[in-house]
N, C-alpha and C positions, 0 to 999 in steps of 0.2 A: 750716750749709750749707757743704758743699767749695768750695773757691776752683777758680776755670777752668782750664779748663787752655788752655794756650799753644796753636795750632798755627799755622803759617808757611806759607803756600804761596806759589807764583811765576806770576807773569805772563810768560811766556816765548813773545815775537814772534818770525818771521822776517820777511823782508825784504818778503814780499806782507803783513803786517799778520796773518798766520794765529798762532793760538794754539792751543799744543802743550797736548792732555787728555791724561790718563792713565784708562783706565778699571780700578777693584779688579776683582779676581778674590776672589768673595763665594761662599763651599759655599753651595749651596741657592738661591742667589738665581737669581731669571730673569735672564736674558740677552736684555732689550728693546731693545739697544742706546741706549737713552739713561741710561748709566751713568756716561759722561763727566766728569771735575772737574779742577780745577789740581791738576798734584802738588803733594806736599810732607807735611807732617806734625808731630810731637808736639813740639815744644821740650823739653829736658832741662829736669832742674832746675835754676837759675841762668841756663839759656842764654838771649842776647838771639834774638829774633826772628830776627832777617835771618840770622843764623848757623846756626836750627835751617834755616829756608827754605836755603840753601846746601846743608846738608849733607844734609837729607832729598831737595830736589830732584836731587841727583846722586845720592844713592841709588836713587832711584826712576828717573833718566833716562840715567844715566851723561854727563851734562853736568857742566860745570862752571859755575857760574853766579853769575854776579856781580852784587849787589842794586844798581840804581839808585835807587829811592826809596819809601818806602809808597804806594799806589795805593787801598789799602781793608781798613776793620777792618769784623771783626761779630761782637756779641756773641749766642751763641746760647744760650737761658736751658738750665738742665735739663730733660730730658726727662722728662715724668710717665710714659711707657709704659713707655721702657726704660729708665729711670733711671740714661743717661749724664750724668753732670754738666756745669754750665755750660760753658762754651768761649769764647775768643778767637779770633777766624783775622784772622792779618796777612796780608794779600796784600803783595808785591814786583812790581815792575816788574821785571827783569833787564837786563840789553844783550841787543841783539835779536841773535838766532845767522842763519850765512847758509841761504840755503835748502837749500842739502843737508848739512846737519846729521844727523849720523846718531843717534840717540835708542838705547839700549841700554837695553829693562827688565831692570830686578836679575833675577836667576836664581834660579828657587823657592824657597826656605827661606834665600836669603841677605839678605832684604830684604822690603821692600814687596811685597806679592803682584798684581802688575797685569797683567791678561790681554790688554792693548793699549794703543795709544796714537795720536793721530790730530790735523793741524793742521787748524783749522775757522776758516772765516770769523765774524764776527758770524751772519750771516745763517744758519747752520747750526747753531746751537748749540739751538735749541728741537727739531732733531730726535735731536740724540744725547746731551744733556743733562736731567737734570728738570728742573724749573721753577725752581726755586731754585735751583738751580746756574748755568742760563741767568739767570737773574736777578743773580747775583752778580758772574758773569764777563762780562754785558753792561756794570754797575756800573762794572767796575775796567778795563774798557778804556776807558770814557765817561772815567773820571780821569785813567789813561795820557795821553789825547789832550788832554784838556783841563789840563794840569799840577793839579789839584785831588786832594781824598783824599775817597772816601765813607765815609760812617761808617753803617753796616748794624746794623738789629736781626733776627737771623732772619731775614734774606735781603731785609727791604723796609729804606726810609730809614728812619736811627734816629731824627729827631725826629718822626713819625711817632705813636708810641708814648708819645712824653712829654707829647701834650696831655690 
């Protein structure tokens, strides 16, 4: 079995408590608008977490983004469909940026491909997010607020699964 792979994304507040998506830009895929997720992306080999989340998130936002603490892992098994392999995602809390932040997606073939980006309240997220997305990013701002770290199987509670 392949070992997971890394990926890092950020929890990036502003000052009304909204949280900045990023939505891929996917050939083929419908455009239902609930495509919504936290940037961020692939850890190199070697690299710690919070470092790939830095660098991937400013690649994808043109932020510069400074990790304050883990907020939430999940471990997502292999996929039997498409036979992506296992995965880790660390979420980051960052410092909260002020509200007119101005967000830059990377430019076509120079970066992450993301066709928009958008601050949502909690309460918004079940309409521009999938389920599991909204389920994750409900998770890690439930942590944020509460100084606590969830631990995610596949997008529900990990202990969940170990009974």
């Amino acid at each position: 079995m392949p070992s997971p792979r890394i990926r890092a994304l950020a929890l990036i507040l502003n000052g009304h408590g909204k949280v900045l998506l990023v939505s891929p830009y996917r050939k083929g895929a419908p455009d239902n608008g609930r495509n919504f997720q936290l940037p961020g992306g692939t850890a190199w080999d070697g690299e710690p977490a919070w470092e790939a989340m830095a660098r991937e998130g400013k690649r994808a936002t043109g932020l510069a983004l400074t990790p304050v603490r883990l907020v939430l892992t999940d471990f997502t098994p292999r996929d039997e469909r498409t036979y992506a392999p296992p995965a880790i995602d660390f979420v980051y809390q960052t410092l909260t940026v002020p509200d007119d932040t101005a967000v830059r997606l990377a430019t076509p073939g120079t970066g992450p491909e993301l066709a928009a980006y958008k601050w949502l309240t909690q309460h918004d997220l079940h309409t521009h997010c999938t389920t599991y997305h909204a389920h994750r990013i409900t998770a890690a701002l439930y942590a944020a607020r509460t100084g606590t770290c969830a631990e995610l199987h596949a997008g529900r509670p990990a202990y969940a699964h170990a009974a």
